[in-house]
C-alpha positions as CSV (number, residue, x, y, z in Angstrom):
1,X,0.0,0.0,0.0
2,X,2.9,2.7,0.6
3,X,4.4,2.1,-2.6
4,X,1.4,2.5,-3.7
5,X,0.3,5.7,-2.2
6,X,3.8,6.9,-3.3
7,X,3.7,6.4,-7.1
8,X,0.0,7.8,-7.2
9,X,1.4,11.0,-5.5
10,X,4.2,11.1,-7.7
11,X,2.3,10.5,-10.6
12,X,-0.7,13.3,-9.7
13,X,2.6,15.5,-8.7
14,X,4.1,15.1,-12.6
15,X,0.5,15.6,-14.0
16,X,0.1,19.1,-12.0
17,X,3.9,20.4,-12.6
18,X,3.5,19.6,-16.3
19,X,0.2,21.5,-16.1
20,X,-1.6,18.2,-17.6
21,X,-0.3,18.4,-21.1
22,X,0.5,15.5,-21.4
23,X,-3.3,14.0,-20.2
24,X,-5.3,12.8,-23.0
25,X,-8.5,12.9,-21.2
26,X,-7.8,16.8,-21.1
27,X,-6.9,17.5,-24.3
28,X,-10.5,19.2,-26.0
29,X,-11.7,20.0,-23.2
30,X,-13.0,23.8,-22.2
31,X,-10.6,25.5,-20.1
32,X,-13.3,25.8,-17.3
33,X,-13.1,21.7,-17.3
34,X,-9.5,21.7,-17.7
35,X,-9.1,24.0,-14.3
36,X,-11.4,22.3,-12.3
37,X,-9.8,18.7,-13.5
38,X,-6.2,20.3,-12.5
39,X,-8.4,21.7,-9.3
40,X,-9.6,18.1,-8.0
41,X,-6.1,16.6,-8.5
42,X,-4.1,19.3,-6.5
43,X,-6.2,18.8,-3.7
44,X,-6.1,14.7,-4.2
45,X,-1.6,15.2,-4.4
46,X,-2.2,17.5,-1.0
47,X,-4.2,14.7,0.5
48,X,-1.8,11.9,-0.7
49,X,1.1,14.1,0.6
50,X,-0.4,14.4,4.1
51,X,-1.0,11.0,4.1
52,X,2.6,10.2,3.4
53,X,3.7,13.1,6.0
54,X,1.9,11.6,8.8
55,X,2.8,7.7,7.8
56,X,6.4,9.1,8.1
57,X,5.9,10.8,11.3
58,X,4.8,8.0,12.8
59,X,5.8,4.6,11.6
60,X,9.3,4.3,11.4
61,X,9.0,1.5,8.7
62,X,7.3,3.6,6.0
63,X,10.8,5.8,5.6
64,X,13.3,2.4,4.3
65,X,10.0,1.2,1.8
66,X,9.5,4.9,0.8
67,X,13.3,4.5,-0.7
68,X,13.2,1.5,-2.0
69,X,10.2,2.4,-4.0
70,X,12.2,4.7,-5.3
71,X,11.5,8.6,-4.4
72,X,14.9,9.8,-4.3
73,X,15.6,8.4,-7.7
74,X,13.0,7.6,-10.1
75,X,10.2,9.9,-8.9
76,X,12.4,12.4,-8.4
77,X,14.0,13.0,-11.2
78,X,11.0,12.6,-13.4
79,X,9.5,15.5,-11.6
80,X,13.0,17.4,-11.9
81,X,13.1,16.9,-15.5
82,X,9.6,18.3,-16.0
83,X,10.0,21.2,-14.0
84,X,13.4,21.7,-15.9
85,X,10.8,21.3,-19.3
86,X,8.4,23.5,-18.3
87,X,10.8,26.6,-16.4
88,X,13.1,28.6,-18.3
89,X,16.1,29.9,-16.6
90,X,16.7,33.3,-17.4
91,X,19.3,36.1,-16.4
92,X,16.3,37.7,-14.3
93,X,15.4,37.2,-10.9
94,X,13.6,34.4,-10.1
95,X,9.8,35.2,-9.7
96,X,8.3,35.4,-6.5
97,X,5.4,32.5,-7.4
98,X,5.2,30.2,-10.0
99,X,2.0,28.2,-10.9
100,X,3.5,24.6,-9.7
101,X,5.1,25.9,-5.8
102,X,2.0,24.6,-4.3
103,X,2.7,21.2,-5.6
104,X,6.4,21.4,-5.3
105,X,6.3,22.3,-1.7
106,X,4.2,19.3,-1.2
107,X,6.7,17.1,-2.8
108,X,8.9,19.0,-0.3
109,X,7.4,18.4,2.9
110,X,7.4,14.4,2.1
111,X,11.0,14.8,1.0
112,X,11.9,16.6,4.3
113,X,10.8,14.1,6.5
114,X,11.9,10.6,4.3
115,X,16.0,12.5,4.7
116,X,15.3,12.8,8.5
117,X,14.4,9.7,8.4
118,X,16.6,8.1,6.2
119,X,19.4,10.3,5.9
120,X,21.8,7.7,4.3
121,X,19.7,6.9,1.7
122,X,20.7,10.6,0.2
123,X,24.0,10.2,-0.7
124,X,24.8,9.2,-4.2
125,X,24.1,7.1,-6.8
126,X,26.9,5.0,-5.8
127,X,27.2,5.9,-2.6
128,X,30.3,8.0,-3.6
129,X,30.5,11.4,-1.3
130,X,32.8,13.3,-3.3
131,X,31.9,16.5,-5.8
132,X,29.1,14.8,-7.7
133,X,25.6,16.9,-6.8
134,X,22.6,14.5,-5.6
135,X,18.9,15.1,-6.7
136,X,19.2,16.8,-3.1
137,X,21.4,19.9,-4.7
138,X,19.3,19.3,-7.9
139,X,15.8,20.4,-6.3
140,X,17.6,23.2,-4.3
141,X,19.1,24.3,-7.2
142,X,15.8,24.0,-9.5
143,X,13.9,25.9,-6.4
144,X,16.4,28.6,-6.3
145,X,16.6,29.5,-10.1
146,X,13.1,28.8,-11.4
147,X,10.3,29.0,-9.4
148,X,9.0,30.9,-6.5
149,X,9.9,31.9,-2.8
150,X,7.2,29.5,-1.4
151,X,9.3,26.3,-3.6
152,X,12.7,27.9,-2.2
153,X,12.0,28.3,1.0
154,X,10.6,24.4,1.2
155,X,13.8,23.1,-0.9
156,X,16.0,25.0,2.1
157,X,13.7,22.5,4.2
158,X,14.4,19.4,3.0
159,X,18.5,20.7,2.7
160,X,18.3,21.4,5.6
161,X,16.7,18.2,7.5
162,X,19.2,16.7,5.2
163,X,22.5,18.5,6.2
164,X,21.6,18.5,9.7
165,X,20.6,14.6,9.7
166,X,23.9,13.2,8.0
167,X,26.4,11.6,9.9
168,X,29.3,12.0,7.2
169,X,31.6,15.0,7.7
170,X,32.5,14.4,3.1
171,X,28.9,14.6,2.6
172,X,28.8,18.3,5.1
173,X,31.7,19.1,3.4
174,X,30.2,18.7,-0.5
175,X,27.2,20.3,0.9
176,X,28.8,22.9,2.5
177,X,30.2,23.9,-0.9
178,X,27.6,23.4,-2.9
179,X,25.7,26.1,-0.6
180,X,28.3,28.0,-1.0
181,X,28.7,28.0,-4.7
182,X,24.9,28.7,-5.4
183,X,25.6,32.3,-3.1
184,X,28.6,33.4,-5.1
């Protein structure tokens, strides 16, 4: 059931950054259809994402099956690559909202609590600590650059819980200079 609940959030979370595009039963519809369709599954991704917030909050096992299913990999980076498709990086500011924070801060609050949980799971691929960046400096980086303060401020979050739940002094170090690379 966890794996599960985590592919259907993923999935409603890809549909909603993507802004349903690529959902056939979407395609003629009016717009006033559309928006309510894109409505109803924003609220069912914040549902799934509470649900998934409070089965990590308080079942220990639901963190190791969470990664195994594959969040910090798979799901991530499909919803990293569509974000990457649908923003534009530009020599501007980053705007202060975006249509997709909503959604990306719920991603975020589920990723905040699976790397306090599992912090070890984050590392690398191949468990390797040294300069390559994780999906971890991937969705900072994304949140930073291309969409809104809301989606920064909860990427800082799950950073955060990350940097301050790791037990490796290589890993604090590589974060430490990733941080510090994004601020020069």
């Amino acid at each position: 059931p966890v794996n599960a609940c985590v592919e259907i959030f993923f999935a409603l979370c890809h549909v909603l950054i993507d802004g349903g595009k690529n959902v056939n039963a979407l395609e003629n519809k009016p717009s006033e259809v559309r928006n309510a369709t894109l409505k109803a599954l924003s609220d069912d991704a914040d549902l799934m994402g509470s649900t998934l917030e409070k089965l990590l909050q308080f079942d220990q096992r639901v963190a190791p099956l969470m990664i195994e299913s594959g969040v910090m990999t798979t799901n991530l980076n499909k919803i990293l690559t569509v974000i990457a498709a649908t923003r534009e990086m530009n020599d501007l500011l980053p705007p202060n909202s975006t249509s997709i924070d909503r959604t990306f801060s719920t991603v975020c609050k589920v990723l905040e609590l699976l790397v306090a949980h599992q912090p070890g799971g984050f590392a690398t691929k191949n468990g390797d600590e040294h300069d390559e960046p994780t999906n971890l400096h991937k969705l900072l980086h994304m949140a930073v650059h291309l969409l809104g303060d809301d989606s920064c401020r909860a990427a800082a979050g799950v950073f955060e819980s990350h940097m301050s739940s790791f037990a490796s002094f290589e890993a604090l170090v590589r974060d430490m200079k990733f941080v510090l690379h994004m601020l020069e």
